[in-house]
C-alpha positions as CSV (number, residue, x, y, z in Angstrom):
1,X,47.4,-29.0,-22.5
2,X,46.8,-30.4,-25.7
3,X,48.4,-33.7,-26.9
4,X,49.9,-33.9,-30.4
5,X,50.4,-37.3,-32.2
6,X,53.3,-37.5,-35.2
7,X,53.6,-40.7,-37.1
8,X,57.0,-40.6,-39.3
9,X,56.4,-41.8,-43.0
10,X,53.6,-44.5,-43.7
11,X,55.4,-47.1,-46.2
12,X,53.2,-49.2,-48.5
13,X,50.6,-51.6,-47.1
14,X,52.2,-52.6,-44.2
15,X,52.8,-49.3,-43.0
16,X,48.8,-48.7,-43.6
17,X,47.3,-51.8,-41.7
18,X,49.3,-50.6,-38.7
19,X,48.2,-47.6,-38.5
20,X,44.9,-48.7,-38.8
21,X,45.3,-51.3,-35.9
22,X,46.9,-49.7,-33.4
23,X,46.1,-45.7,-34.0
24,X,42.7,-46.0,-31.9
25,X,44.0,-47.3,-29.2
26,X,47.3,-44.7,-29.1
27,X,45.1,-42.0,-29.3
28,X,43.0,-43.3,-26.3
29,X,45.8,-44.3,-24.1
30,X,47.4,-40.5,-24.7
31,X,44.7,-38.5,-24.7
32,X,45.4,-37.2,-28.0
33,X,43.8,-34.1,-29.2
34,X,45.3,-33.9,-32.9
35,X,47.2,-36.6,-35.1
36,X,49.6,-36.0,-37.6
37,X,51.0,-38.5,-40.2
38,X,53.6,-38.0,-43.2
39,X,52.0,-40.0,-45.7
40,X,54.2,-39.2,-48.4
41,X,55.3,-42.9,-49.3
42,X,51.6,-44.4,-48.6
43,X,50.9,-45.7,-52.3
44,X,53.6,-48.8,-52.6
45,X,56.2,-46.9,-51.3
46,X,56.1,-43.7,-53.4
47,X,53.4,-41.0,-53.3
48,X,50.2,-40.9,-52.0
49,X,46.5,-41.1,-54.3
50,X,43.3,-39.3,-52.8
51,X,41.8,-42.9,-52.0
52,X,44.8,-43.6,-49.9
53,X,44.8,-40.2,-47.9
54,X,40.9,-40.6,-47.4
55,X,41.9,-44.2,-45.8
56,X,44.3,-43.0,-43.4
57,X,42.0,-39.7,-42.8
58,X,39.3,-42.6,-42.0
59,X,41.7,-44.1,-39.3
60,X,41.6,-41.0,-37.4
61,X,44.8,-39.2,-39.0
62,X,43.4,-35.6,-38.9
63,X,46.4,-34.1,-41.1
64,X,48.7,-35.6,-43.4
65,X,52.4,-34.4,-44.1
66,X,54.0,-34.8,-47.1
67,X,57.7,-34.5,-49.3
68,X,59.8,-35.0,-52.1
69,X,57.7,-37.8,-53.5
70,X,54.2,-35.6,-52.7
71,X,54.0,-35.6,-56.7
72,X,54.7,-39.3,-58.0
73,X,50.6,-40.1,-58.3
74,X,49.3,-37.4,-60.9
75,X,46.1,-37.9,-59.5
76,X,47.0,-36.5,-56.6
77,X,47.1,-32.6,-58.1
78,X,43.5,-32.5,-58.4
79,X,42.7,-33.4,-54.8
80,X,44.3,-31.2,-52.9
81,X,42.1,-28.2,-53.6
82,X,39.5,-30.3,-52.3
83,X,41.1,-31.5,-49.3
84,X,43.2,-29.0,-47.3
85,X,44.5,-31.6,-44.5
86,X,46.5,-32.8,-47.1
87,X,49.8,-30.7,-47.0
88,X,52.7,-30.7,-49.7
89,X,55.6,-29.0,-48.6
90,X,55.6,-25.2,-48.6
91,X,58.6,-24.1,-50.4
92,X,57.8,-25.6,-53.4
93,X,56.6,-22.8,-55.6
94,X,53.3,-21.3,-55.2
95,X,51.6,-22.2,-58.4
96,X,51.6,-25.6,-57.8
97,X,48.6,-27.4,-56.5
98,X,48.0,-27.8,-52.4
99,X,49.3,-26.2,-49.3
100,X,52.5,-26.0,-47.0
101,X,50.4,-25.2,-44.3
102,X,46.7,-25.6,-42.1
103,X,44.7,-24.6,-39.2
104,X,42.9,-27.2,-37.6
105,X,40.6,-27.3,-34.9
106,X,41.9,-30.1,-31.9
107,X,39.4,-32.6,-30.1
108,X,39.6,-30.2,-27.2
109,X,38.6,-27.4,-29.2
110,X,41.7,-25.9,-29.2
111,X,43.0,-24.2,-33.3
112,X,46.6,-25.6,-34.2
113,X,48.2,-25.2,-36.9
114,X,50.5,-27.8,-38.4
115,X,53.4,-27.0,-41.4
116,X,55.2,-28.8,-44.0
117,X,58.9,-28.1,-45.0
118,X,61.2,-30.0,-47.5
119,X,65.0,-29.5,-47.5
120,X,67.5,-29.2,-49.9
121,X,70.6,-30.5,-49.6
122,X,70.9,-33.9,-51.8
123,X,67.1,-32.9,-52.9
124,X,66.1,-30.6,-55.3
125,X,66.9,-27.1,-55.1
126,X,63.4,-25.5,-54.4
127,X,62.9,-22.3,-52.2
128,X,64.5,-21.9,-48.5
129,X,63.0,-23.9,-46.3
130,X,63.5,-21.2,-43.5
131,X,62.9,-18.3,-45.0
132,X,59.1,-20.4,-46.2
133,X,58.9,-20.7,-42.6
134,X,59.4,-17.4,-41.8
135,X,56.6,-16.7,-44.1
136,X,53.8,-19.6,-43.4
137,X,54.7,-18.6,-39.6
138,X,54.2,-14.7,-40.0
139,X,51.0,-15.6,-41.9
140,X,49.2,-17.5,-39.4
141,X,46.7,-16.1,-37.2
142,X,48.3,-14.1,-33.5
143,X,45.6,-16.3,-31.9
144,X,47.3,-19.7,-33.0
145,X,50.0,-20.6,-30.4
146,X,50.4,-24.3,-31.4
147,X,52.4,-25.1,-33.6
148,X,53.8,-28.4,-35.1
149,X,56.7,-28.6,-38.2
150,X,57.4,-32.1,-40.0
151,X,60.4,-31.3,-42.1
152,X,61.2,-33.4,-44.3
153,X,64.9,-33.1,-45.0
154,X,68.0,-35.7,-45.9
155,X,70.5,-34.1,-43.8
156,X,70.5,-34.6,-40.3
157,X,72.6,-31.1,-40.2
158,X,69.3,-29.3,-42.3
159,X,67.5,-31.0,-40.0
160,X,69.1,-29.9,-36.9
161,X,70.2,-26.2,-38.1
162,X,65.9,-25.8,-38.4
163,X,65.2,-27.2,-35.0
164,X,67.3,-24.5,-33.8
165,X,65.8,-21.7,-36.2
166,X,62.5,-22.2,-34.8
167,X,63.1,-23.0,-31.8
168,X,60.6,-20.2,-29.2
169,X,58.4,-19.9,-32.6
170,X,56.8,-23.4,-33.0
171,X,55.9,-26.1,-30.5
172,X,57.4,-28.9,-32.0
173,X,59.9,-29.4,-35.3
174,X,60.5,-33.1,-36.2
175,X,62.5,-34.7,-39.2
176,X,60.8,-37.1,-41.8
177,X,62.4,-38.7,-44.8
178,X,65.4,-40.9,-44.0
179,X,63.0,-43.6,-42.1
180,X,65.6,-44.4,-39.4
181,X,64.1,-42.9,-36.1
182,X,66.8,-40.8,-34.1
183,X,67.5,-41.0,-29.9
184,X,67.7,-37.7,-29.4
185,X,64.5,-36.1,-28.4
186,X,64.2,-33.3,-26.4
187,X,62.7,-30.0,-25.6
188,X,65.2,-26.7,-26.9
189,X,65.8,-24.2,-24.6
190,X,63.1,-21.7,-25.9
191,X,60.0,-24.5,-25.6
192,X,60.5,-26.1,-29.4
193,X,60.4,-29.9,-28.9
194,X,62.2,-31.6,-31.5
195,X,63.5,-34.7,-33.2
196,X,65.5,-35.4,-35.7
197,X,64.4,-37.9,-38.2
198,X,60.9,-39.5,-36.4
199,X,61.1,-42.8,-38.5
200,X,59.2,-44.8,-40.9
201,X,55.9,-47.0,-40.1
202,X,56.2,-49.4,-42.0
203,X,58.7,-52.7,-42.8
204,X,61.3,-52.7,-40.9
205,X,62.7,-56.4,-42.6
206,X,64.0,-54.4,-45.8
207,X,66.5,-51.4,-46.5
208,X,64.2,-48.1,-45.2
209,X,61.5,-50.1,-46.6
210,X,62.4,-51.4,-49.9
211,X,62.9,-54.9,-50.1
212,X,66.3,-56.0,-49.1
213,X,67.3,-58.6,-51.8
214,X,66.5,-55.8,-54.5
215,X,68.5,-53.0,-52.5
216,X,71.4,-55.7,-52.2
217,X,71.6,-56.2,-55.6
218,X,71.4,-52.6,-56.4
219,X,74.8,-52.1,-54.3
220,X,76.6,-55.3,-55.4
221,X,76.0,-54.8,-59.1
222,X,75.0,-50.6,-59.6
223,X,72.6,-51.9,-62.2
224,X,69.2,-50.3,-62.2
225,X,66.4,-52.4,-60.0
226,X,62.8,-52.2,-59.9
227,X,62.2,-50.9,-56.2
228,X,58.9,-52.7,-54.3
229,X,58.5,-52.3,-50.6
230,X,59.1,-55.1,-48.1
231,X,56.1,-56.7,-46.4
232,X,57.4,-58.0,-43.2
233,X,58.6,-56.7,-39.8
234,X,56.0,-53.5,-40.2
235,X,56.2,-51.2,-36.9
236,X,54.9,-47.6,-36.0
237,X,57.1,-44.9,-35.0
238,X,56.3,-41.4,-34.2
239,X,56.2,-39.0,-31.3
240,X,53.7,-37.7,-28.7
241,X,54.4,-34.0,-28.1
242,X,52.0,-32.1,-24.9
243,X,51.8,-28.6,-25.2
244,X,50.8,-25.8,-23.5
245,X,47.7,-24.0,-24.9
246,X,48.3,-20.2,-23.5
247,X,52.2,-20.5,-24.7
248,X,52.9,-22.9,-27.4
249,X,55.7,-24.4,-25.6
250,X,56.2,-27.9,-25.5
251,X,56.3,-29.1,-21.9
252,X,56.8,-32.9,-23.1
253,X,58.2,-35.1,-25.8
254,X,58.8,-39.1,-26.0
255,X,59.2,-41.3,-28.6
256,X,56.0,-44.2,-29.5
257,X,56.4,-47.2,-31.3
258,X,54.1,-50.1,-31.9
259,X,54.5,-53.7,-33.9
């Protein structure tokens, strides 16, 4: 078996300093062979800079995820063809810097390979998601057979209607994005374990990690606010997938949190 760790999307400081507390320790209780993170919001909230990534790399996170903020820090275009366990998400268009999608070598040797999807619906109109997953998948070696997808996706219909596209092709598909972690986990009927939206590490006393009082006023008044992220309440939330190594099916998903 190998274990896979997913954390859902890192918010701000907070969401960094618990990752850094309590990742050592998760991966030693589980047994993990491979993390994952979305580290999309890591920099305040929005984006992520190269000396951020190398910190959570530094933590143990072995691949970071990305989305729809992937390109708020310009800096970040110039590291990605130096670091290729940063992922941006696939469907953007080619010519831009970075990759939807890596082959990484587990702690117990075994090669998985980990992709990165964003949606469209109430995001921008970029290239099909499943048809950019048809083509990362078809380009990755026969030998592969695990498998992991973070899409990262505003509808929880996109999200599902993928789960069920992939399901028998990938080992597990979860949801980033909307930072509200979803109950229904579960293993499809052709191996694919999936979840719906993972959730945010980060503050949980604020609105999906922004500071409440500024999010408040933003509804009562529809005047434009500066947005900074909340600093209390941080927790971790991700999921711990096991997965056959000869097959690529998932034999186990549960939900992890940590404050």
């Amino acid at each position: 078996m190998t274990n896979l760790l997913f954390i859902g999307d890192i918010f701000a400081s907070p969401g960094r300093s618990i990752v850094a507390r309590h990742l050592p320790q998760i991966v030693s209780n589980e047994s993990i062979h491979l993390t994952i993170a979305n580290g999309e919001n890591a920099a305040g909230g929005f984006g992520i800079t190269p000396q951020l990534a190398e910190e959570l790399f530094g933590y143990g996170v072995d691949i970071l995820t990305t989305g729809n903020h992937v390109w708020d820090k310009k800096e970040i275009y110039e590291y990605f063809p130096r670091q290729p366990r940063l992922l941006r998400p696939g469907n953007y268009v080619d010519d831009l810097p970075g990759s939807g999608s890596v082959v990484a070598t587990a702690r117990n040797g075994v090669e998985c390979a980990v992709l990165n999807l964003q949606g469209r619906a109430h995001m921008l109109p970029i290239d099909c998601p499943f048809r950019k997953a048809d083509t990362l998948l078809a380009a990755l070696p026969a030998h592969v057979k695990v498998c992991f997808v973070d899409f990262h996706a505003e509808l929880t219909s996109e999200k599902v209607a993928m789960g069920w596209y992939l399901d028998g092709r990938v080992s597990a598909m979860v949801g980033t994005h909307t930072h509200i972690p979803t109950a229904d986990t579960r293993i499809l009927p052709n191996g694919t374990a999936y979840q719906t939206d993972a959730g945010m590490t980060g503050p949980y006393h604020g609105i999906i990690g922004v500071d409440k009082d500024i999010i408040l006023q933003r509804f009562l008044t529809q005047l434009p606010v500066r947005m900074e992220a909340a600093r209390h309440g941080a927790e971790l939330h991700g999921v711990v997938v096991e997965v056959d190594d000869a097959t690529g099916k998932a034999t186990a998903i549960r939900r992890i949190t940590a404050t």
